[in-house]
C-alpha positions as a printed Julia matrix, in Angstrom:
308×3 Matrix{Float64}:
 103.78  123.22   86.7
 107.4   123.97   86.28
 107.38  123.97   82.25
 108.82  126.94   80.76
 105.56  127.78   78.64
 103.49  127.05   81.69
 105.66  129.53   84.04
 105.9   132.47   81.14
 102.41  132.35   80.51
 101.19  132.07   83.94
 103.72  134.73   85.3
 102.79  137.49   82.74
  98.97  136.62   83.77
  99.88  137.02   87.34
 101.59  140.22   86.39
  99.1   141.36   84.04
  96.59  141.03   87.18
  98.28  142.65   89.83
  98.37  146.15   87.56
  94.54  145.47   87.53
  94.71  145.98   91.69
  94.1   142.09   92.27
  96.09  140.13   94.57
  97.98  137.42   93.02
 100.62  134.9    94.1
 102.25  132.05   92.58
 103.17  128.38   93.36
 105.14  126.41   91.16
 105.27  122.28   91.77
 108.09  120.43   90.77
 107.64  116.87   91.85
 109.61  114.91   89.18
 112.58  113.58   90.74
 113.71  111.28   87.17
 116.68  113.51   87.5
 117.92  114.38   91.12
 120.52  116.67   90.55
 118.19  118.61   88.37
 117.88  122.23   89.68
 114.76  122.86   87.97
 112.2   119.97   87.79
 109.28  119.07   86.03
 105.65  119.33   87.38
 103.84  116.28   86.71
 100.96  114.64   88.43
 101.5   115.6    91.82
 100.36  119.06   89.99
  96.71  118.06   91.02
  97.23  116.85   94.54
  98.47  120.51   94.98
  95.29  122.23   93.32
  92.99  119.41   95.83
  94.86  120.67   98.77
  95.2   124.81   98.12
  91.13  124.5    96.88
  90.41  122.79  100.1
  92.21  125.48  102.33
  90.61  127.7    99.97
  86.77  126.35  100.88
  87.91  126.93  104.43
  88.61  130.47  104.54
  92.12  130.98  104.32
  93.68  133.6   103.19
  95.67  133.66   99.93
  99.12  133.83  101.81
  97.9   130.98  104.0
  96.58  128.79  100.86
  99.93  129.86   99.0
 102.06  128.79  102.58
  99.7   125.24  102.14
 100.16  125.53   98.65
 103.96  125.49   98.67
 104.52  123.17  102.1
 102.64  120.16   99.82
 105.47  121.1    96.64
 107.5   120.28   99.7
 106.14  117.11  100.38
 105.6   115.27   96.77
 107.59  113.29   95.02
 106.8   112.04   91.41
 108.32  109.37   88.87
 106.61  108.3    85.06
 107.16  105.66   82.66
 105.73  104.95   78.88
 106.08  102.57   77.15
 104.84  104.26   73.87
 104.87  108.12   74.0
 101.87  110.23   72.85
 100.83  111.04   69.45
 100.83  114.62   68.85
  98.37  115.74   65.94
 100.23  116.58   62.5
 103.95  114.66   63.67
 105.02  111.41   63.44
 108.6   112.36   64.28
 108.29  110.66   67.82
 107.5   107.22   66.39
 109.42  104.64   67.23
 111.25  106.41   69.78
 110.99  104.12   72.59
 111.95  100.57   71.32
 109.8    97.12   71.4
 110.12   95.74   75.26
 111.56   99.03   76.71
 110.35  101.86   78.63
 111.65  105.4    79.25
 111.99  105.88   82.5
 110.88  109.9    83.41
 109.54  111.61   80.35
 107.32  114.5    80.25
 103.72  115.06   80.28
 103.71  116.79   76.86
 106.19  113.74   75.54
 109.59  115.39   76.2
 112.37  112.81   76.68
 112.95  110.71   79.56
 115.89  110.39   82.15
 116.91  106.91   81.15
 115.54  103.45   79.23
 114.75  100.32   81.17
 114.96   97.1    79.11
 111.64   95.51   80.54
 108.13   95.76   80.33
 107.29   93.33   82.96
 104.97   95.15   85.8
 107.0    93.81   88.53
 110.27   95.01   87.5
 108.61   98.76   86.5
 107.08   99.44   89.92
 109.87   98.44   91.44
 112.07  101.02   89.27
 109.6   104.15   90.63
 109.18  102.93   94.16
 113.29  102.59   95.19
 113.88  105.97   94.12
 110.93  107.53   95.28
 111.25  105.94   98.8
 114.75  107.53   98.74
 113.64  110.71   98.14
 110.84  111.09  100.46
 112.02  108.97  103.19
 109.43  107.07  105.52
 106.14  108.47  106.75
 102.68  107.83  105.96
 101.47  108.54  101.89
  98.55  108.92  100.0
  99.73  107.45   96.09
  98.73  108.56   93.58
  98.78  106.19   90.2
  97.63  108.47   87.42
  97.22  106.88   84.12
  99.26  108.97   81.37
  96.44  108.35   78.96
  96.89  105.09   76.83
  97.06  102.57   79.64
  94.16   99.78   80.14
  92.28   99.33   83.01
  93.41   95.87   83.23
  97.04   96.69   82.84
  96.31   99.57   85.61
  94.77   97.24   88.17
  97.88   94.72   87.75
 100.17   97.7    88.38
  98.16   98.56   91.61
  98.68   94.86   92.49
 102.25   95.38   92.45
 102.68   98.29   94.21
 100.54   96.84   97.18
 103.27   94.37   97.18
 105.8    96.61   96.52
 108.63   98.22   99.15
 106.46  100.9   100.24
 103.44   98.52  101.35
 104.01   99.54  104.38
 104.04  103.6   103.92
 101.15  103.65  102.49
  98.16  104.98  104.14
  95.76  106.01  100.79
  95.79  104.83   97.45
  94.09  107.8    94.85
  92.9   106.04   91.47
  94.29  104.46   89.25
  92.59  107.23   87.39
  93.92  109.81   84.42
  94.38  112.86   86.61
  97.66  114.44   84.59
  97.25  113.11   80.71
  99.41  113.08   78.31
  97.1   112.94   75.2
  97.16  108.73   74.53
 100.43  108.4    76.08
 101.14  104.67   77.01
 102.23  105.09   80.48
 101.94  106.14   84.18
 103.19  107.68   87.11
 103.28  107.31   90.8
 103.2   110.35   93.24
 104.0   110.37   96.77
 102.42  112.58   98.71
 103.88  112.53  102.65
 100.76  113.23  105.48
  99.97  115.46  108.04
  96.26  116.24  109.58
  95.17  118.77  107.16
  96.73  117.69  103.95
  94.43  114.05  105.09
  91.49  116.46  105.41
  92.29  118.14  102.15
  92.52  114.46  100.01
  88.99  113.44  101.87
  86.66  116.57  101.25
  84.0   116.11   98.9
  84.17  118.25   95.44
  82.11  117.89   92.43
  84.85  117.65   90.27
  84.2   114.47   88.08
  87.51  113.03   87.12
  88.44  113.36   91.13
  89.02  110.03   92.65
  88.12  109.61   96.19
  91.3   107.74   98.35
  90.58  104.36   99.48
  92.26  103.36  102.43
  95.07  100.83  102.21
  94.6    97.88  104.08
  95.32   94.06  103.8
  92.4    92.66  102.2
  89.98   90.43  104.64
  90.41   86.95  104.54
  87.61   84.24  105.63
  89.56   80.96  106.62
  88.12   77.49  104.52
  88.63   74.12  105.34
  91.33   72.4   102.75
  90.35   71.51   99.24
  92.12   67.92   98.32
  91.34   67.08   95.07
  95.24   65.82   93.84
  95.93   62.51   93.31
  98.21   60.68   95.6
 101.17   58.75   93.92
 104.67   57.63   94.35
 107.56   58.5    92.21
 108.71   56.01   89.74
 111.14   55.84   86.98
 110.86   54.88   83.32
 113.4    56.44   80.51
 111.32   55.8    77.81
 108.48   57.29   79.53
 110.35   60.23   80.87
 111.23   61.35   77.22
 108.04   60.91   75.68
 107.0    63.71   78.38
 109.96   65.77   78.09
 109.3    65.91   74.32
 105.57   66.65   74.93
 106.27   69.21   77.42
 108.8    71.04   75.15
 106.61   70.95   71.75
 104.19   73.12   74.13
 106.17   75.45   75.43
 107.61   76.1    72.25
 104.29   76.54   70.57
 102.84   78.99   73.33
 102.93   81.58   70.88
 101.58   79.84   67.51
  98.69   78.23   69.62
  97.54   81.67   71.5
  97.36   83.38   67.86
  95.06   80.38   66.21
  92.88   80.62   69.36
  92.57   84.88   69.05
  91.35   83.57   65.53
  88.23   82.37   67.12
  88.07   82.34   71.09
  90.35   84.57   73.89
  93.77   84.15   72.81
  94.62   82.19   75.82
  95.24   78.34   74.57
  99.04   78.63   74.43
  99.67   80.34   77.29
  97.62   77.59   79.37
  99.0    74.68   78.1
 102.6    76.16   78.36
 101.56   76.62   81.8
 100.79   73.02   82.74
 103.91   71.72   80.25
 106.12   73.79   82.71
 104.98   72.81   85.88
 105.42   68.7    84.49
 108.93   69.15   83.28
 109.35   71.0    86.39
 108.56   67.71   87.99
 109.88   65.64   85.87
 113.38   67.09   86.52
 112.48   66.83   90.34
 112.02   63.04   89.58
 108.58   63.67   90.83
 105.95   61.74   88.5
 104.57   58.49   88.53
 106.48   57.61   85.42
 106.57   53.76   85.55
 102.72   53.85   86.78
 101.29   55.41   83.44
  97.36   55.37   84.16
  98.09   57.61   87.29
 100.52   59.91   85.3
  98.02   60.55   83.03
């Protein structure tokens, strides 16, 4: 990885080898595009795509100029982008703490919690895989991708699977021939965050991704596809009624409607107190959808059995 205590350690190894008689070469990824005009880029995730793809050439026979030629030619071809929303906790400092604010993320930090490129003032999934996919289609253009979504270290599996959701929605739905996780392949100790790599196919780098190895944290791609659909006959269990007026009506459910919207928050934190946490959030669910009809002047309002 293209860190400086990665590439000074590593290179006096290599060098300390090669005065032993062994034959050594190096191959240094750089997939982390946060900053473009950076001459020198970070190696992140894509870091073990690389290591699947030279150990597969590697199993086949190649020699070490032709696993360091495969080796480099996949650097060529990967392209990687990180957010956190919390960065990690390294033993014995606290200094870091608070760094990235309530409701933000950093946008392109590094695996060991180095600074980001930027902060983006949301945390909603939608908006953040939309941040890493525009750039990251940019950069590597169109063509057919196994993705990568490695899990920095502190993210859920929940909050991982509604991340994948979004990126099978996302702009490069269509690019994508392999998804690979979501899984913590490149960690950054507890770090509350994650990255997408792009890495762009040919016929041996697909054969590379595929082989078997016994490696445990390794996850096998799954093939991206629309998800199968069985067609059902229509459910109709909504009640049929005609619009109606009634002012006094109408603001007894505008006021109802508004007291639980505004209480979403109050109700969800009695309800963690003994069930899921959930009460506000589904009520203030339902209370928008009415007002949403009642300012469509679409209820039943002068026909009160019915509205209710």
């Amino acid at each position: 990885k293209n860190y400086t205590g990665d590439r000074l350690n590593l290179g006096l190894a290599a060098e300390k080898a090669k005065r032993y008689g062994l034959k050594v070469e190096m191959v240094i990824v750089a997939d982390d595009i946060a900053l473009p005009d950076n001459k020198q880029p970070r190696g992140i995730a894509g870091t073990a795509l690389v290591h699947k793809i030279a150990g597969y050439a590697a199993e086949q026979g190649k020699s070490l100029n032709d696993v360091r030629d495969i080796a480099q030619q996949a650097c060529d071809n990967l392209w990687s982008l990180g957010v956190a929303m919390q960065t990690c906790n390294l033993p014995g400092s606290d200094d870091e703490e608070g760094r990235i604010r309530q409701g933000h993320v950093e946008l392109g930090l590094g695996i060991h919690g180095e600074p980001g490129a930027s902060v983006v003032d949301t945390q909603n999934s939608r908006a953040i895989i939309d941040t890493l996919v525009m750039p990251l289609k940019a950069q590597a253009g169109d063509g057919r991708f196994a993705v990568l979504i490695n899990n920095l270290g502190g993210v859920s599996a929940l909050e991982m699977a509604l991340l994948t959701k979004e990126l099978a929605h996302s702009a490069l739905k269509e690019n994508i021939a392999y998804l690979i996780g979501p899984a913590p392949l490149v960690s950054a100790l507890d770090m509350k965050g994650f990255s997408l790599t792009l890495l762009k196919l040919n016929d041996f780098f697909e054969k590379a991704i595929h082989a078997e190895v016994e490696t445990l944290g390794w996850q096998k791609p799954v093939a991206f596809a629309p998800l199968r659909t069985v067609p059902h006959s229509a459910l109709h269990d909504r009640v049929e009624y005609t619009p109606s007026d009634n002012p006094q009506v109408s603001e007894a459910v505008a006021s109802v409607t508004k007291t639980l919207i505004q209480l979403e928050n109050r109700l969800n934190a009695l309800d963690a107190k003994v069930g899921d946490g959930d009460t506000g959030s589904t009520f203030a669910q339902g209370a928008r959808d009415i007002a949403q009809r009642l300012e469509e002047n679409n209820l039943p309002l002068n026909d009160v059995p019915t509205l209710l």
